[in-house]
N, C-alpha and C positions, 0 to 999 in steps of 0.2 A: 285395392282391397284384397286383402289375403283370405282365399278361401280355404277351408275344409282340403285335405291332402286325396279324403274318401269318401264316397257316399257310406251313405247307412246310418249316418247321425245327424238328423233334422235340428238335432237341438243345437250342434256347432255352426253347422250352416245358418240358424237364426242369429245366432251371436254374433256372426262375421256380417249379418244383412243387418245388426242393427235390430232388429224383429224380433217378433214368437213367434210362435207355430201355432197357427190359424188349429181350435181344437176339430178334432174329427179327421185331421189333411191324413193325405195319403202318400207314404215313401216309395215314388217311384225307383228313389236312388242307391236302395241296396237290392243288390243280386241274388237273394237266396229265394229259392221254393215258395211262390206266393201261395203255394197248398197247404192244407195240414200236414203237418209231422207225420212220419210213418207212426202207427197204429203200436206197433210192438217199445217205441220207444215210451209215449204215455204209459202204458202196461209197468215195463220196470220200472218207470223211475224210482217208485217207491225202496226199492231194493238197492237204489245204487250207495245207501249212506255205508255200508260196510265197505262200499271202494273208497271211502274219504279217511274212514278210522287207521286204515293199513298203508307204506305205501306202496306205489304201482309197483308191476313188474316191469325193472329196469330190460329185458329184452324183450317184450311186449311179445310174446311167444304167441299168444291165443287169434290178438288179430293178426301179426305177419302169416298165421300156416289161413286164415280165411281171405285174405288179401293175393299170397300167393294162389289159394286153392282157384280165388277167383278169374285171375289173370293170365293163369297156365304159367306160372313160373317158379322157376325156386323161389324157396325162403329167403334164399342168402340173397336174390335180388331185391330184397322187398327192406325199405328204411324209413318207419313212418315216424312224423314229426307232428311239433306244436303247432298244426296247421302246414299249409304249403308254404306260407312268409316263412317259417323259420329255415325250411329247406330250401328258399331260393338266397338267405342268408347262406347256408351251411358252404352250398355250389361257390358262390363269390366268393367266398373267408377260402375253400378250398382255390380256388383260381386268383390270389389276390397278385395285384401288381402287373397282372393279365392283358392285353387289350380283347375287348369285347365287343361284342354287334349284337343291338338289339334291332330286335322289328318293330315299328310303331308304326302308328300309336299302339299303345302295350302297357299295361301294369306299372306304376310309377314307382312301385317295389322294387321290379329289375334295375332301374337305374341307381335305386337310396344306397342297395347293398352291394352293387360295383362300388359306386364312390367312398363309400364308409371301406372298401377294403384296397382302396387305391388303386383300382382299377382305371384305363385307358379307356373310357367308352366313346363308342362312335354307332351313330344311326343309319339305320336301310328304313325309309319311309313309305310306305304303304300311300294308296292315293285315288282321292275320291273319283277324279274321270278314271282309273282302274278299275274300279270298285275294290277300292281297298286290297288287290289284292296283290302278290307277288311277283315279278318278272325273273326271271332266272338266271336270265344274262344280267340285271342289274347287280341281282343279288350276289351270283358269282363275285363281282368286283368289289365287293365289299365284304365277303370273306377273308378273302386274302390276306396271308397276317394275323389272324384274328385266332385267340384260342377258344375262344368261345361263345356262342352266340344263345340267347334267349328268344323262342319262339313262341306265343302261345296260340295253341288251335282247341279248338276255336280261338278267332282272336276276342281279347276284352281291349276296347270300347265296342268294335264293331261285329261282333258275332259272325265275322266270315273266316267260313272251315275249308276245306279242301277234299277231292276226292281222291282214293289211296294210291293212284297212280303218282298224284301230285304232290303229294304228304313223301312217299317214298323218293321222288326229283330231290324235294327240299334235304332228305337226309341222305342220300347219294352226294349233294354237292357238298354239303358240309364235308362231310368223311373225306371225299377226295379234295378235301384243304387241309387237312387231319385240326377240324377245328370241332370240339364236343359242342354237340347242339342239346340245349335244354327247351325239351317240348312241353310246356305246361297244358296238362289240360283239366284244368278247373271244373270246365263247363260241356265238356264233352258229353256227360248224359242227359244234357238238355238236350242232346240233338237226338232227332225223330229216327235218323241212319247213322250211328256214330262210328267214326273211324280212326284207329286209336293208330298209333307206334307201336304198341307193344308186337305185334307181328312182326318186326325189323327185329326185335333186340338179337336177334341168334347172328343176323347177317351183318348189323349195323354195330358194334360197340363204342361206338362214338356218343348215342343218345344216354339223355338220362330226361325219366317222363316223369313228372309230377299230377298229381291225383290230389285232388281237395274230397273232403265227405263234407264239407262246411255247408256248400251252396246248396247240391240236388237233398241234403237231407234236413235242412232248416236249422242246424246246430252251431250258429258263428260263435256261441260263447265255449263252445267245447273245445274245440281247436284241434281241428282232426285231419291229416291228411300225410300221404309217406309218396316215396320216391321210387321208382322201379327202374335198375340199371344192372350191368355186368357186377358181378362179386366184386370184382376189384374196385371199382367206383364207389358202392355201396359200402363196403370196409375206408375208402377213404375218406367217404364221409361221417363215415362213423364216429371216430378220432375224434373229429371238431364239435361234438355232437356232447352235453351236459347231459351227466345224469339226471336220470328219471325228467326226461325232457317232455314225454309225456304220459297225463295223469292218470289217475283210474277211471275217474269217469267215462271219459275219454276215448280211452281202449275199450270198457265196456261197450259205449253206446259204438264206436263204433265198429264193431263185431258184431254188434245185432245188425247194423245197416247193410253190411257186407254178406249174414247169412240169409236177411230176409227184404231184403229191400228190390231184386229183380223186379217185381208186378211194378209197382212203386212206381222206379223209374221210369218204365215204358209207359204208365200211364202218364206220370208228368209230362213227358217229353210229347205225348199227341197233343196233352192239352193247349201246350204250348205255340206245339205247331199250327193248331186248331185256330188260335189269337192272333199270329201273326197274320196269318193268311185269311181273315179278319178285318182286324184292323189297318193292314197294310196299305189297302186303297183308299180306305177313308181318310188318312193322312194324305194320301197324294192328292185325292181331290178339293184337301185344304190348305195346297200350296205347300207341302212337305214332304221332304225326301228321307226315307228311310233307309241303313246300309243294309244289303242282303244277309242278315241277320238268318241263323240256324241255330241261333238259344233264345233265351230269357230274355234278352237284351237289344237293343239297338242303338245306333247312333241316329237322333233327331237332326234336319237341316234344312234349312228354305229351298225350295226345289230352285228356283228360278239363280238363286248368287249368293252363296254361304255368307252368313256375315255375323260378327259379333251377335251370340244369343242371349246376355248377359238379360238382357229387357226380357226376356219372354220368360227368361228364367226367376225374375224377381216378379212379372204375372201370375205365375202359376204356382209361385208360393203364398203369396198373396190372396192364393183360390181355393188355399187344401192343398196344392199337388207340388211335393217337395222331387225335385229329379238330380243326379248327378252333371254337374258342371264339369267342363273339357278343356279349366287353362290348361292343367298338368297334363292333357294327353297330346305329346309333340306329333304337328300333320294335324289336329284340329284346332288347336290351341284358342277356344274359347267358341267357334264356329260353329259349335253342333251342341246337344246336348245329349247324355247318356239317360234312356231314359228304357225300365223293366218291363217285360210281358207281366201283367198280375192277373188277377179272377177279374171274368167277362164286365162284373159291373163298376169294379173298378177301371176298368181301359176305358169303357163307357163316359166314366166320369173325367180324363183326361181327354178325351177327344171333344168333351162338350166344351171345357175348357178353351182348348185352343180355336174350337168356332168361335168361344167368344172374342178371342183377341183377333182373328181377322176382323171382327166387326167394329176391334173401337178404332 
């Protein structure tokens, strides 16, 4: 059966089951803000149809000096895109013919746009008796050779981050393989303490960090999110980079997010924490393992011996409760399922759930 490549679209995951969507269900399987919208963004919309009649500003002047202003860097480090996919396209099309090391499980994106640019890829696997997490002498061996590696921290399936000591190990080894490490961090403000790269960029020029506004600010049709690297990097990507790549809206909304969105954040990001630390034990006491998750997100797993979830996952659609399926994430490949932190009475309603499927 060929699934869905992404969560966030219940209606292709019915079509692939065969099915509909039980009305009322609930998408556990896309990643964004199960909060309202920032406040300021309802306010303008009204205002945005004059960014539709004109079009954008091809240097996107207004959010790169808020983007900059925000991250403590130059302008000229700062190259925002149609979302972060286009800029983990832009990295590959710049590295084509490359060999590459990703970390997984990881974003099945890193993999499409190495191969679409004839990239050599090769995996470092991540692993559940670890807790998913890193080994350094591993990893070392698997740089080697390698121009380029894609990291993402937080990771996506499994929401496990690093602390800055750790984060800084990971870009110290890379450098001293002279292999550019691409640090996505998507979902970094979902975490309650976040711990970015950007503090390395002065010592490390080897990074280049990717920044989504898509997730923490509920906008996936807007397609918002830029790159933060040394000039020279940032000018290389430029080059491969189409005009007017992105829109007005776009840049508008997201400049308001960047000037007003700080409370925002920090309140998502308790809320969040607030569920996990929540719900966390109530899944263990239902015979389910959750990965040490520091966003939105978790990877779901039979505590006692991982095993194909396909069953549990046509249960709980079956029930309302649509979640993201893990063939495509290599290291789970079908074992687990990716399933979202959302508002209290919705987690409620997925935990009730799976009591029921212990019971039949």
């Amino acid at each position: 059966m060929l699934l869905p490549n992404h969560g966030a679209n219940p209606q292709l995951l019915a079509q692939s089951l065969k099915s509909e969507v039980k009305k009322g269900s609930v998408d556990f399987s896309v990643n964004v803000n199960p909060f309202p919208p920032l406040p300021e963004i309802s306010t303008v919309w009204r205002n945005l149809y004059e960014e539709i009649l004109h079009y954008p500003d091809p240097t996107c002047r207004d959010f790169i000096e808020k983007a900059a202003e925000k991250d403590g860097v130059g302008k000229e480090q700062i190259l925002p895109g149609n979302g972060a996919a286009e800029l983990i396209f832009l990295i590959a099309q710049a590295y084509r013919g490359s060999k590459v090391l990703i970390v997984e499980p990881a974003f099945s994106e890193y993999r499409d746009a190495c191969a679409v640019n004839g990239c050599e890829v090769h995996s470092y696997l991540t692993k559940r008796e670890n807790a998913w997490r890193l080994d350094l002498e591993e990893l070392k061996k698997d740089l080697i050779g390698k121009q380029l590696c894609f990291f993402c921290h937080p990771s996506n399936p499994t929401g496990v981050s690093y602390e800055r000591e750790e984060l800084e190990a990971v870009i110290h080894l890379a450098a001293t393989y002279g292999v550019t490490l691409v640090i996505d961090e998507a979902f970094l403000h979902f975490m309650e303490k976040p711990v970015s790269a950007v503090p390395f960029l002065n010592q490390y020029p080897n990074i280049i960090i990717l920044r989504s506004l898509t997730k923490m600010f509920h906008l996936p049709g807007a397609r918002i999110g830029y790159a933060i690297a040394s000039e020279e990097r940032v000018t290389r990507l430029k080059t491969l980079q189409p005009p007017w790549s992105v829109n007005g809206v776009a840049q508008r909304l997201g400049s308001i997010c960047l000037e007003s969105g700080e409370m925002y954040i920090k309140q998502t990001a308790l809320d969040i924490s607030s569920e996990r630390g929540r719900i966390f034990p109530i899944l263990d006491s239902l015979g389910f393992e959750a990965s040490p998750s520091s966003v939105n997100f978790y990877v779901l797993q039979k505590k006692e011996s991982p095993e194909d979830l396909f069953p549990l996952l046509l249960f709980l659609f079956t029930n309302g409760i649509v979640v993201r399926h893990t063939e495509n994430f290599r290291g789970i490949d079908g074992k687990g399922l990716r399933v979202a932190i959302r508002a209290p009475e919705e987690n409620n309603r997925l935990l009730s759930v799976l009591e029921s499927w212990n019971n039949t």
